[in-house]
LUMLUM-36879 format. One record per residue (C-alpha): x, y, z; residue in three letters. Coordinates in pm, whole numbers. Example, Ala and Ser with C-alpha at 12.3 -4.5 7.8 and 13.67 -1.06 7.14 Angstrom:
2
        u        v        w   rest
     1230     -450      780    Ala
     1367     -106      714    Ser
//
This chain:
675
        u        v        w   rest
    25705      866    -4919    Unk
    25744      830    -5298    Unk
    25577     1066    -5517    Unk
    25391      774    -5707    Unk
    25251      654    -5387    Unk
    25177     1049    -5288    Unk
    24926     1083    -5592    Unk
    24739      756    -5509    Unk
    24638      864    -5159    Unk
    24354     1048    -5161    Unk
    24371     1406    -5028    Unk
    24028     1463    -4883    Unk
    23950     1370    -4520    Unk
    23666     1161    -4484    Unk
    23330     1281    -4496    Unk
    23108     1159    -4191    Unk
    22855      877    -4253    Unk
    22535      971    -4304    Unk
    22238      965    -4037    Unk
    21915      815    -4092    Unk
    21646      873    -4125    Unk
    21719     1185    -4264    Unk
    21558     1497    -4013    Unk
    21341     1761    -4223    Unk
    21220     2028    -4008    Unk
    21046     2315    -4146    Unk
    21316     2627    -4108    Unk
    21197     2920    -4029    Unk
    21325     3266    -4181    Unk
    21608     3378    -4073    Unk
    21738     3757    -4035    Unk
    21886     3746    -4370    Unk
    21563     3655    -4561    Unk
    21406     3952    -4462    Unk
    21652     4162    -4575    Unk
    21625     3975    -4909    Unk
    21283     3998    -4928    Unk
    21294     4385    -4843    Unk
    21491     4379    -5196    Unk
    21259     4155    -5381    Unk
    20937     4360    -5300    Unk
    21154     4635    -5434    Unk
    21166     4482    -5781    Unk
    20796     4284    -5754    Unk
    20609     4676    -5672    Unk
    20777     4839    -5972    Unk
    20438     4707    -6159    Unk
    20177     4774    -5916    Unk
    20299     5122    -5841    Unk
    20345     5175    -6229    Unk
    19922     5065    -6213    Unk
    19891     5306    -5952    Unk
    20044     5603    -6078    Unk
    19860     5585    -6397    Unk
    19538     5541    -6174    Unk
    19597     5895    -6010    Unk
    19747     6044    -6344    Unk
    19456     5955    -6529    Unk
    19163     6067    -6228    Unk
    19383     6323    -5988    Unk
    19592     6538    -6220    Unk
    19543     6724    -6468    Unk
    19758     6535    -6702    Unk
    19471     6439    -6989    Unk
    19407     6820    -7034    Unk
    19787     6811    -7117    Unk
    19854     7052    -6821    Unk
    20092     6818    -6648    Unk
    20481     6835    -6672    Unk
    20718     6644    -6897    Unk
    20849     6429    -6638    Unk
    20499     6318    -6514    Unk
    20425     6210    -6849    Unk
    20718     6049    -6897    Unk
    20614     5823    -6603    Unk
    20316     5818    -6717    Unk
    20437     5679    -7032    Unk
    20683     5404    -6853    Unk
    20388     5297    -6683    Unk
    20172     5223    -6927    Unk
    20438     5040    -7088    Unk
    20525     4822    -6747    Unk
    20111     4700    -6712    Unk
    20133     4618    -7084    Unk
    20450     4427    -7044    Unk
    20287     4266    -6711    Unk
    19986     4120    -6915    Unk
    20237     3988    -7223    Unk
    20437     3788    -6907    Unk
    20107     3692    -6782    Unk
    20043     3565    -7113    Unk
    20362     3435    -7138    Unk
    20310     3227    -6793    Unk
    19984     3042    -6891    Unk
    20190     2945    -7253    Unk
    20422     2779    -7065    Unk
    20191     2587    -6868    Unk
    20109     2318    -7148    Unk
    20228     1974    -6990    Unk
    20570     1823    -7179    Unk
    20473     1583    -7470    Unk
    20521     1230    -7300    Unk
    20812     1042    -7327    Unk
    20898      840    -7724    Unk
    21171      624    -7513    Unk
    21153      272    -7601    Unk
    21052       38    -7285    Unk
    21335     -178    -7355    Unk
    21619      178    -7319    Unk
    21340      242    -7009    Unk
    21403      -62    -6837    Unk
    21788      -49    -6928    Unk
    21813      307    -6747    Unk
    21563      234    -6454    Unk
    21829      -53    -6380    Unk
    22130      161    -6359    Unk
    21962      416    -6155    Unk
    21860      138    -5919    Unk
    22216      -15    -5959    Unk
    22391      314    -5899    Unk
    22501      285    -5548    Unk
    22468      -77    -5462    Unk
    22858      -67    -5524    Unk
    23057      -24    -5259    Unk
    23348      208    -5190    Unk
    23667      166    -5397    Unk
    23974      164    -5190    Unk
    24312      261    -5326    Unk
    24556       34    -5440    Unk
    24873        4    -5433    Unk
    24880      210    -5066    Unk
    25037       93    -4707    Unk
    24808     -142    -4557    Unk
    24805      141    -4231    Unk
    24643      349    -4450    Unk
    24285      179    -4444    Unk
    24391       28    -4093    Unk
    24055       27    -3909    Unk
    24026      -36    -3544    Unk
    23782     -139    -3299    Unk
    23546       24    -3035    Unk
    23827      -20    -2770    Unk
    24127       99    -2979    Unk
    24267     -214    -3104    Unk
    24400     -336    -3430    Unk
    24096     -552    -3648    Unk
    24373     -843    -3757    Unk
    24078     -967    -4010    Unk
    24012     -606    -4178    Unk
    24386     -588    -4187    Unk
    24456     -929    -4365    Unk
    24156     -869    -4588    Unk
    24269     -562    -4618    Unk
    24618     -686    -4746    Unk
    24460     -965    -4983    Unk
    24244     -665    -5123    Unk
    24523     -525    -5221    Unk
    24702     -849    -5382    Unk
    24349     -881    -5621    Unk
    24343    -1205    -5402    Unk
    23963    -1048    -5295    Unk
    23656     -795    -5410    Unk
    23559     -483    -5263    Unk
    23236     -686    -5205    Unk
    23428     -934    -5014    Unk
    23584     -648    -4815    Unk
    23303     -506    -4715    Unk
    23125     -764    -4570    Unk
    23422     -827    -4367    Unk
    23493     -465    -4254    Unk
    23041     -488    -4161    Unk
    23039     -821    -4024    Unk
    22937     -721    -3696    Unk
    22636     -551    -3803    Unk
    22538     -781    -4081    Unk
    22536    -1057    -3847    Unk
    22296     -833    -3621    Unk
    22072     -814    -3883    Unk
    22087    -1161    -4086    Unk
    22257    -1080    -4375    Unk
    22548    -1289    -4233    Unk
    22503    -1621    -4067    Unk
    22618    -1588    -3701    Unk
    22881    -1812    -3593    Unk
    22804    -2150    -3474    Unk
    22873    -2324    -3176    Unk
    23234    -2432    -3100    Unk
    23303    -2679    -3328    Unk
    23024    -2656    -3608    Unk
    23119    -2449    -3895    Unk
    22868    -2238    -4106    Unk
    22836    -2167    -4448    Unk
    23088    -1903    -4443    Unk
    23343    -2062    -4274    Unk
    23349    -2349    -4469    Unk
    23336    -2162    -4830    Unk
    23681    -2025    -4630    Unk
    23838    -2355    -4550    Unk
    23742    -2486    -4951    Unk
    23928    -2175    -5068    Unk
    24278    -2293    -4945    Unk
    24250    -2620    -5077    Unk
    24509    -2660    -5376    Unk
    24546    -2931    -5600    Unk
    24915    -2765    -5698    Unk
    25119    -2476    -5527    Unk
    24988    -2145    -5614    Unk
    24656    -2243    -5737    Unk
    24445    -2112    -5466    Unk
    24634    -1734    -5577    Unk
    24586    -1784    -5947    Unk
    24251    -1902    -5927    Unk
    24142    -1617    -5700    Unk
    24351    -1352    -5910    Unk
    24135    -1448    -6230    Unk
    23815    -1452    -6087    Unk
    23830    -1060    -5966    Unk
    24013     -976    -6266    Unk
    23720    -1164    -6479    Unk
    23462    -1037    -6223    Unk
    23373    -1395    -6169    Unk
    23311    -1579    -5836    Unk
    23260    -1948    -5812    Unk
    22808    -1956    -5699    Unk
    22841    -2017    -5400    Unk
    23060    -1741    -5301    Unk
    22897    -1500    -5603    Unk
    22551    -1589    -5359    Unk
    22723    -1483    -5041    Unk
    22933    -1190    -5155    Unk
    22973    -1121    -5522    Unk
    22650    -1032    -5655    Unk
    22583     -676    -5586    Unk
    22220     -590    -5804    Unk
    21877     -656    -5754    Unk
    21888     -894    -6075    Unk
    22014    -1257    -6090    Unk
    22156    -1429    -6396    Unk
    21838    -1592    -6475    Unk
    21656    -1198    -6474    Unk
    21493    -1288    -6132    Unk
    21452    -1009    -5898    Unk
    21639    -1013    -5568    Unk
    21506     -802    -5246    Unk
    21784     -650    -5041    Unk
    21744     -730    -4647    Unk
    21567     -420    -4527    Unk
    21823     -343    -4279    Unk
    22097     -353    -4576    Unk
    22256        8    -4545    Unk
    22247        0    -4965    Unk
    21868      -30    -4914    Unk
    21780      223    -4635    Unk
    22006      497    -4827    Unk
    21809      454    -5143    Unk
    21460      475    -4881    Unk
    21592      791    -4757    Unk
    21703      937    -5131    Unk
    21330      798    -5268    Unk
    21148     1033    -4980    Unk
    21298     1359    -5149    Unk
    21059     1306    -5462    Unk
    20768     1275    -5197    Unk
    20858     1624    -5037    Unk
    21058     1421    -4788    Unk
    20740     1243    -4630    Unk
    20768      978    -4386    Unk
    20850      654    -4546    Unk
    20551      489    -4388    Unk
    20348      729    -4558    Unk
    20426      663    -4897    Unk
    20173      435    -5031    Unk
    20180      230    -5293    Unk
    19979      447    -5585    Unk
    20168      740    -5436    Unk
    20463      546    -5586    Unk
    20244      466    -5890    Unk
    20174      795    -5974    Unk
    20539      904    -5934    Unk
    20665      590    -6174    Unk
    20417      678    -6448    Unk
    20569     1044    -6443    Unk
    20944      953    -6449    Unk
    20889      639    -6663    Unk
    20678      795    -6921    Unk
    20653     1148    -6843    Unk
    20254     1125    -6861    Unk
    19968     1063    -6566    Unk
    19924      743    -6413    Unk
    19548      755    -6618    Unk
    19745      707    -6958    Unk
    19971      470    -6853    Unk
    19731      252    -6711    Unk
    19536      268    -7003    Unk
    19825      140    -7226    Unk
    19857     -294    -7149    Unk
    20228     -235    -7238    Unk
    20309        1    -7009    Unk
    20097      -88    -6719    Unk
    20301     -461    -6758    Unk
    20644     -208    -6748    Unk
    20512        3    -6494    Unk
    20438     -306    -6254    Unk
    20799     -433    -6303    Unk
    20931     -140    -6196    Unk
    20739     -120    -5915    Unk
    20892     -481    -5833    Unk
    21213     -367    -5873    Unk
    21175      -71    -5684    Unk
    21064     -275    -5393    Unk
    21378     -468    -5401    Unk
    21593     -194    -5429    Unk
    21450      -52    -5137    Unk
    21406     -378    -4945    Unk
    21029     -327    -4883    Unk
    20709     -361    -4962    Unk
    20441      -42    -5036    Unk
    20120      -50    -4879    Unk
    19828      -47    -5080    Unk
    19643      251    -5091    Unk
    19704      645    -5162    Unk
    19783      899    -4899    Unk
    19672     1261    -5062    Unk
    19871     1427    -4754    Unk
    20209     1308    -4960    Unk
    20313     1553    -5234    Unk
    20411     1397    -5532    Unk
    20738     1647    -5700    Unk
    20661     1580    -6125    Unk
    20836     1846    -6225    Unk
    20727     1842    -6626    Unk
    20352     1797    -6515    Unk
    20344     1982    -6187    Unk
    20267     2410    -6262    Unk
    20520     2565    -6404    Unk
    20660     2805    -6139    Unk
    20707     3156    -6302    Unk
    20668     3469    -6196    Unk
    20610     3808    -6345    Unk
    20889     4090    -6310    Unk
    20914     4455    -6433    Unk
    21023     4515    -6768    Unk
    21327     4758    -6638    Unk
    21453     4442    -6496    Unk
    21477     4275    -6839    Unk
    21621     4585    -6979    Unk
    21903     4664    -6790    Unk
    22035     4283    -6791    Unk
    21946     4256    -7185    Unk
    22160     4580    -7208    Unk
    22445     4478    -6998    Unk
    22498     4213    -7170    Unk
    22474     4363    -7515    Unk
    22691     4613    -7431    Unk
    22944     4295    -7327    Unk
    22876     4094    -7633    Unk
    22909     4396    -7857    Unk
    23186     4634    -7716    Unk
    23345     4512    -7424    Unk
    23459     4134    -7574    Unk
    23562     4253    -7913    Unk
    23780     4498    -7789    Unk
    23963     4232    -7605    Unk
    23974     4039    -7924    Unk
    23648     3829    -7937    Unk
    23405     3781    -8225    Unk
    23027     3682    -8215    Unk
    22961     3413    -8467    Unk
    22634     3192    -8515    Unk
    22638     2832    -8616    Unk
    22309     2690    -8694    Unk
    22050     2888    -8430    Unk
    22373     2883    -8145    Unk
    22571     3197    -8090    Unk
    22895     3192    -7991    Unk
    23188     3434    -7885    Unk
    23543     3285    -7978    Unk
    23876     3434    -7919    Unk
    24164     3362    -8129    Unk
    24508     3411    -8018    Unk
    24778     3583    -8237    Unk
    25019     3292    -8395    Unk
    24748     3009    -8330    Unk
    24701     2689    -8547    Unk
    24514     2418    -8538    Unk
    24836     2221    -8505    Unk
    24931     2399    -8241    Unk
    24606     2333    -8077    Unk
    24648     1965    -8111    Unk
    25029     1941    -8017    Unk
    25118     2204    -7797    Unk
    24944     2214    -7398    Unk
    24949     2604    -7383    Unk
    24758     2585    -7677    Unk
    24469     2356    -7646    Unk
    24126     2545    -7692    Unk
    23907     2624    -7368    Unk
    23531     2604    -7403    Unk
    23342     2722    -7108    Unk
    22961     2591    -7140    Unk
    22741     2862    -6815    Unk
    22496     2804    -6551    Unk
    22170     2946    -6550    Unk
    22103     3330    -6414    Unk
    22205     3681    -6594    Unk
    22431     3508    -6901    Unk
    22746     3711    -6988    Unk
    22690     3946    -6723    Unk
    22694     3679    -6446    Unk
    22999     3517    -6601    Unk
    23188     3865    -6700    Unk
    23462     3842    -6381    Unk
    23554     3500    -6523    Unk
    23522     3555    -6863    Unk
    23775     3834    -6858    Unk
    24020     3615    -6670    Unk
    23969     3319    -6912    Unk
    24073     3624    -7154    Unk
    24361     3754    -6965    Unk
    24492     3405    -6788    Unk
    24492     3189    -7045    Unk
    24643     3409    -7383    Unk
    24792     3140    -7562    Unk
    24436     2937    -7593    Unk
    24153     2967    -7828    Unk
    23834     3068    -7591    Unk
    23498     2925    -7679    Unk
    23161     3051    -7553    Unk
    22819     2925    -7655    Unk
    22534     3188    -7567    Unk
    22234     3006    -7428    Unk
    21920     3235    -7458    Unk
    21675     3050    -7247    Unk
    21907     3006    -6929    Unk
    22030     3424    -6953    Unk
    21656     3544    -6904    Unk
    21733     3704    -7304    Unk
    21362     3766    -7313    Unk
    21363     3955    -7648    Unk
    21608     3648    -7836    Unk
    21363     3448    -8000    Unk
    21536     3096    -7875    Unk
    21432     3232    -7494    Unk
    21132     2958    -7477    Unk
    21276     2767    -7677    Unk
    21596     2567    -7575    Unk
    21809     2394    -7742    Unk
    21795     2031    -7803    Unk
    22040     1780    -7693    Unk
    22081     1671    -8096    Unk
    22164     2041    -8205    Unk
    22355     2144    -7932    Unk
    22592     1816    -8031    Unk
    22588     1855    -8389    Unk
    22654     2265    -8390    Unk
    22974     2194    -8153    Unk
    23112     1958    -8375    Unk
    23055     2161    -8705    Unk
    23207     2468    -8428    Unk
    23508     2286    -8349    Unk
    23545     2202    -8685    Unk
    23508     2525    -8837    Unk
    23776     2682    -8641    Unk
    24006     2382    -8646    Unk
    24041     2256    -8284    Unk
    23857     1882    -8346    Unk
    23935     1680    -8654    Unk
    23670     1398    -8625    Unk
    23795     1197    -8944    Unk
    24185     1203    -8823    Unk
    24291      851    -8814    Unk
    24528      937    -8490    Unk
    24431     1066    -8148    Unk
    24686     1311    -8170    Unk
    24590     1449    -8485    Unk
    24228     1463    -8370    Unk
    24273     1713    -8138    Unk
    23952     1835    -7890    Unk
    23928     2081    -7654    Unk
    23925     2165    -7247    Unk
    23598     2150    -7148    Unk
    23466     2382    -6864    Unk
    23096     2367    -6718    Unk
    22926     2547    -6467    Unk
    22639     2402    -6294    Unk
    22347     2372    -6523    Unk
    22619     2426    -6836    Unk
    22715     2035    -6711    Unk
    22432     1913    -6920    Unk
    22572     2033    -7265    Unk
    22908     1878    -7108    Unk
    22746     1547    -7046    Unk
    22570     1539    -7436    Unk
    22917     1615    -7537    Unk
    23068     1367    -7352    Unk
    22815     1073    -7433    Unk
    22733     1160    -7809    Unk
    23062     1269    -7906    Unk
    23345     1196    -7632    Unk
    23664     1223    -7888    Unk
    23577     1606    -7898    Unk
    23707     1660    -7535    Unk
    24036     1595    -7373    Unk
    23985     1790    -7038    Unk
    23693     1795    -6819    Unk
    23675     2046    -6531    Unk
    23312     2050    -6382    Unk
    23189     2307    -6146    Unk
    22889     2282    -5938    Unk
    22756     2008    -6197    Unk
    22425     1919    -6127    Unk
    22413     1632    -6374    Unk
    22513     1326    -6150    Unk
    22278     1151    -5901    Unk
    21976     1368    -6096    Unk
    21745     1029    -5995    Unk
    21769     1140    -5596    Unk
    21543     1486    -5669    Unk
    21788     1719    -5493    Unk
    21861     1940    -5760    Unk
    21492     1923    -5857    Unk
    21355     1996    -5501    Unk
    21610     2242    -5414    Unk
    21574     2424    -5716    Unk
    21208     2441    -5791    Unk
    20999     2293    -5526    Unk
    21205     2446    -5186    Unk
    21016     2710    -4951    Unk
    21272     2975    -4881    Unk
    21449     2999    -4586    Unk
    21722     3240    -4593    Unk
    21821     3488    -4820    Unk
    22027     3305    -5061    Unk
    21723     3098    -5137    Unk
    21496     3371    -5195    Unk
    21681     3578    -5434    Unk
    21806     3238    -5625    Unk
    21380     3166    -5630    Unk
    21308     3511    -5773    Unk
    21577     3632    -5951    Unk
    21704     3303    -6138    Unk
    21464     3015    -6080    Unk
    21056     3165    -6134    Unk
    21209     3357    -6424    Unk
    20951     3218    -6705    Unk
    21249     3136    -6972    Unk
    21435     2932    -6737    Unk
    21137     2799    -6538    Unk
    20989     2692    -6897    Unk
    21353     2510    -6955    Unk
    21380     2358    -6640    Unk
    21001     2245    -6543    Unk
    20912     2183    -6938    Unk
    21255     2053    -7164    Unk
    21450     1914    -6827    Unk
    21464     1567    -6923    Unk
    21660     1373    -6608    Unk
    21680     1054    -6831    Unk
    21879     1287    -7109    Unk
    22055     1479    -6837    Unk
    22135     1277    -6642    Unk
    22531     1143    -6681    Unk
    22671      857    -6494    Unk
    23074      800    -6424    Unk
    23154      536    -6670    Unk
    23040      778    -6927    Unk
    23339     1030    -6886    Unk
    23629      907    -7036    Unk
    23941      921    -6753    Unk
    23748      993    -6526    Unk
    24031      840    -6266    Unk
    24277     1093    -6410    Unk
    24310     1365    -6184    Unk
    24528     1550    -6495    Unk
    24185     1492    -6746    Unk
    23909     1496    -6503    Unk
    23817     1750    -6185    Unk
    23554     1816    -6006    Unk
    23518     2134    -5793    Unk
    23238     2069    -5504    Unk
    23116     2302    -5202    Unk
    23003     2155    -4921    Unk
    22730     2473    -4838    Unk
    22566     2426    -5244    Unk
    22224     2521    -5183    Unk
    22128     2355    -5515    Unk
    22310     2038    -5563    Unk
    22356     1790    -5255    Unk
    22766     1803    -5295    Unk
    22879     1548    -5015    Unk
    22655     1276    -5165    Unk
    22807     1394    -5547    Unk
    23108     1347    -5359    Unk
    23027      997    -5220    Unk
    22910      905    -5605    Unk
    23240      998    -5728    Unk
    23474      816    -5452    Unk
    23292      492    -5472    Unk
    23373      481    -5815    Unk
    23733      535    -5726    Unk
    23819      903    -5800    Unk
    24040     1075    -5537    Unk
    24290     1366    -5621    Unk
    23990     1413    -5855    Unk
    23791     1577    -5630    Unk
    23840     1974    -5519    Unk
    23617     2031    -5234    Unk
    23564     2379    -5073    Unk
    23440     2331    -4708    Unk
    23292     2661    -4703    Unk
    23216     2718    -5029    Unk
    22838     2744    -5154    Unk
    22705     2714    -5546    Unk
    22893     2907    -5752    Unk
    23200     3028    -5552    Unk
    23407     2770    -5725    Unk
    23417     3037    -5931    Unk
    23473     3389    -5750    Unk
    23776     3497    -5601    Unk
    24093     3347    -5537    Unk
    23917     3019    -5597    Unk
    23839     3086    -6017    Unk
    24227     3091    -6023    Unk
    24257     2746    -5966    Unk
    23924     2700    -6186    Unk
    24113     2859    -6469    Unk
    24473     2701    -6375    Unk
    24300     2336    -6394    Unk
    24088     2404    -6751    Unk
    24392     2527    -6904    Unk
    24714     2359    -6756    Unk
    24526     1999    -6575    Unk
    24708     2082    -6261    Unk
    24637     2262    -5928    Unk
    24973     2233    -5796    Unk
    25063     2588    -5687    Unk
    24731     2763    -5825    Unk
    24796     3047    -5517    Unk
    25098     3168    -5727    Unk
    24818     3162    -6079    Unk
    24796     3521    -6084    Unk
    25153     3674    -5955    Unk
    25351     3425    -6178    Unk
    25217     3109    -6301    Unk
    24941     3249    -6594    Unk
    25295     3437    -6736    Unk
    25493     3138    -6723    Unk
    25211     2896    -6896    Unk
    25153     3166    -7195    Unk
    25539     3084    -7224    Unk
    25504     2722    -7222    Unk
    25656     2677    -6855    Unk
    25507     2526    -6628    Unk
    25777     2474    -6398    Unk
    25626     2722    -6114    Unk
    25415     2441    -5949    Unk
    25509     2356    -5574    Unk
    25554     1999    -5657    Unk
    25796     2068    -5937    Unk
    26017     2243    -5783    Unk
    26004     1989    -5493    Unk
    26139     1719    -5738    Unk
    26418     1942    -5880    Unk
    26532     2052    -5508    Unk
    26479     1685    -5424    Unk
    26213     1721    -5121    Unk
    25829     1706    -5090    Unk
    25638     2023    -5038    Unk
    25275     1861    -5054    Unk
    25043     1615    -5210    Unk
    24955     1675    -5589    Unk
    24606     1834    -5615    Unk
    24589     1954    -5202    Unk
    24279     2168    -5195    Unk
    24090     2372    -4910    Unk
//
């Protein structure tokens, strides 16, 4: 097999199709949750046993006659100072609890992004071109060859048909079950179907049939009768009339299933229509259904969308409200914080001031501020800005984190950005109200998708890796950006304000794509632990009141939310990756995974079996991380550490497996294999 042909195949097995409905049993702790909770109560008692102490200091000992010991004063002292920091996060907590301001979007960008939610996943799968028909060979239930999947497989791959087309071919069976597709007619009648069939082989001249097929995919026209059958894939004719999906459509009952998660995954029949209402008015306009109701404009917009949501979903909602269903608003709903001892903040404040202030400017970084955003940057010896824009071991490396602990969460990776990639620039933004910095004074108040944009530019600017007035591409220059799961939604502001500014994308863990489903917002916020995993991500990370104030009070899913036409090659497994584990407890990765292959992206796609949130970037698996931000290859990230990281600094990167394979003249593997 050719290499050429080798990169098109995809290299991921199939993931199984999805069941529904979808099962939601309540879990029940397991072993490891108690252990977890054994070291949460740990933390949580610091403060009432600080109260407690000072209760028998004060009436049991004789410490106010000033008869008691240094060290029990010293306690003494430490707790007086952990009740008084206990009533400022108390204080702290009911701030945060003021609902978001509603939402200044205009109805007509409303209606425009309601639609491509809704429009999302009506597509269907992508195949690859250009492959051996055997590739996407199906057979059927006995084991035979499907002769019509395989010639419409084969005129797929001539442009002769569309995917649509495909589809309904490769589904016929069950569409015809159902009455999306006419059944076939007695011997000798024809249907519909049939004869738009016969018509299409009718030529006026040799060849016409070909050509005129050929320029209706590649103009993503159909002639109406056939655009009626097959080609129309939205909820939204020509004319703006809104078309239902059959119930039974599989496009429909997946978006049925994905609606349930912002109900707490309630049974669909359950779901009443001003349960939906009240849902609508909060992701619509970010206010009560009382105010929008109130307003004739928006009550006309909300009704529309509650049309269109019905066709989407193939159904109709029964009147009435069902107060059993909870309703996830997640900028209205309480904000979920929870106190935690001062010591806590303390130690992690002084980590990672001791990081930011000794440990990365010995190795050669410098903390700079631009605007109200800090920033550590690392400049290599011998670096220009035309070497940044000309030469591949040279191009700079931002790396946007994840919420949690800030530098001293991201320190393992940090120093091997340092030490792995020498040759690049290394560009950190700080973010004070995802690192629990309590004593910053940014730590309730994040930044906004405007200055975030704005600061990078006049960043990248500063230090000479982005020219946005160069008249050339080349002599524009941008940088390799790398995001860790929350640190995707800076990557996706980049990417739709100002895409010119990045030439790489590596995303890890990003929680930015299919936001409209709620997983990330159940998962994160709204979940009852189960294991322990879950409860020391909901105490440590999530109820923490600087990023449970960002998340339940600035997350705006509209603004955060970033859809695949909006990342420039994002079909180019050498521009674009995305690293996935299957076990993510935060993001749903298999159906981030779906989003991304029906939109065509293969080698793209790193998946980790076994790996959970976050472990895309521990161990052996950062190398390949780090290999991918700074080279845009995986090929032979095992040998990253013993040899390939020495060889790149050097501007070699002959060490990958399928190099050598072409000089020796064989085929080692596929480009971009992954676990």
């Amino acid at each position: 097999m050719s290499p050429k042909l080798k990169d098109a195949l995809p290299e991921l097995s199939p993931l199984p199709d999805e069941v529904y409905p979808i099962q939601h049993e309540k879990r029940k702790p397991d072993q490891g949750y108690y252990v977890a909770l054994g070291l949460v109560m740990s933390v949580w008692m610091i403060t009432p046993l600080s109260c407690a102490y000072l209760l028998w200091y004060t009436l049991f000992s004789s410490g106010l006659s000033g008869k008691s010991g240094l060290t029990a004063t010293i306690f003494a002292s430490y707790s007086i100072t952990e009740i008084l920091f206990s009533i400022y996060t108390s204080y702290l907590i009911k701030y945060v609890q003021t609902p978001s301001p509603p939402s200044d979007l205009p109805n007509l960008e409303r209606k425009k992004l309601f639609l491509r939610v809704l429009h999302s996943n009506l597509i269907y799968p992508i195949p690859s071109k250009g492959l051996p028909i055997e590739y996407n060979l199906q057979e059927n239930e006995g084991g035979e060859r499907n002769y019509e999947v395989e010639l419409a497989e084969k005129d797929f791959q001539k442009g002769l048909i569309s995917v649509a087309e495909l589809h309904h071919i490769k589904n016929k069976e069950y569409e015809q079950s159902i009455g999306i597709q006419e059944k076939p007619g007695r011997v000798g009648k024809m249907n519909s179907i049939e004869k738009n069939v016969i018509n299409s082989f009718v030529e006026e001249y040799p060849g016409e049939r070909e050509k005129r097929l050929k320029s209706q995919i590649e103009n993503d026209v159909l002639p109406n009768d056939l655009k009626k059958e097959w080609g129309y894939e939205g909820i939204i004719d020509d004319d703006d009339n809104i078309i239902k999906l059959h119930p039974w459509d599989k496009r429909a009952i997946e978006f049925r299933e994905r609606l349930r998660t912002w109900f707490n995954h309630a049974e669909w029949s359950s779901i009443k229509r001003r349960n939906v209402e009240i849902w609508l008015a909060w992701s619509c306009f970010n206010t009560p259904l009382e105010d929008v109701l109130s307003n004739k404009e928006n009550k006309e917009f909300l009704e529309y969308t509650m049309d269109l949501l019905e066709a989407r979903t193939g159904t109709e909602f029964e009147d009435g409200y069902d107060p059993k269903v909870q309703i996830m608003r997640l900028t209205i709903d309480k904000v979920n914080a929870k106190g935690r001892p001062l010591i806590l903040y303390a130690v992690t404040n002084l980590i990672n001031l001791f990081l930011q202030e000794v440990v990365y400017p010995y190795q050669g970084m410098g903390l700079y501020k631009e605007g109200d955003i800090e920033y550590l940057v690392r400049i290599p010896k011998d670096w220009t800005p035309e070497k940044g824009k000309t030469v591949p071991n040279a191009i700079p490396v931002v790396y946007l984190h994840g919420l949690g602990f800030g530098l001293l969460q991201s320190h393992l990776l940090i120093k091997h950005l340092i030490s792995s990639l020498p040759t690049h620039p290394i560009l950190i933004p700080l973010s004070p109200h995802t690192s629990q910095s309590l004593f910053h004074h940014r730590h309730l108040r994040p930044w906004t998708r405007a200055e975030l944009v704005e600061n990078m530019k006049e960043i990248c600017t500063k230090w000479g890796f982005w020219d946005e007035h160069a008249r050339s591409t080349s002599s524009r220059g941008g940088v390799s950006m790398l995001s860790h799961s929350n640190g995707s939604v800076a990557h996706g502001w980049l990417l739709k304000d100002c895409p010119s500014l990045i030439k790489r994308n590596t995303f890890v863990d990003p929680v930015v794509f299919c936001l409209w489903e709620g997983d990330v917002c159940y998962n994160f916020c709204y979940r009852k632990p189960s294991n322990a995993l879950e409860l020391l991500l909901y105490y440590f990370i999530a109820s923490e009141v600087g990023i449970a104030n960002y998340i339940q009070r600035y997350f705006d899913w509209a603004d955060n939310t970033l859809f695949f036409d909006e990342i420039p090659d994002a079909l180019d497994y050498k521009k674009t990756a995305f690293f996935l584990g299957e076990k993510d407890i935060i993001i749903d990765a298999p159906r981030v995974r779906r989003y991304l292959e029906k939109h065509g992206v293969t080698n793209g796609i790193h998946w980790d079996p076994l790996g959970g949130h976050g472990d895309g970037l521990n161990g052996s698996a950062r190398d390949r991380v780090i290999m991918f931000a700074g080279t845009g290859s995986t090929n032979g990230w095992q040998n990253w550490l013993t040899k390939g990281r020495r060889r790149h600094s050097l501007g070699n990167d002959d060490f990958t497996e399928d190099f050598m394979s072409h000089v020796n003249g064989t085929s080692t593997g596929r480009k971009g294999k992954t676990a």
